[in-house]
C-alpha positions, 0 to 999 in steps of 0.5 A: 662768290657772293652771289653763288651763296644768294642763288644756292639760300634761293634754291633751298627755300624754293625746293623747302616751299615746293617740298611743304605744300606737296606734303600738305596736299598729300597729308592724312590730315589734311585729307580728312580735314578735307573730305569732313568739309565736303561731308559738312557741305554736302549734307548741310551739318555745320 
């Protein structure tokens, strides 16, 4: 029993960690903050 409770604690935090950075790749904030540095690096404006 006890290891099923260790797989089961495993499995949430791998599906939390997956779900968190798929939802930061896709957020609008980090798009802008995304394009605004490409914009910075392409232009040259620190």
């Amino acid at each position: 029993m006890r290891n099923a409770w260790q797989f089961y604690h495993a499995l949430i935090l791998v599906i939390y960690v997956v779900c968190g950075s798929i939802v930061l790749r896709c957020s609008p904030l980090k798009r802008a903050l995304g394009l605004r540095g490409k914009y910075e690096t392409i232009t040259g404006f620190d």
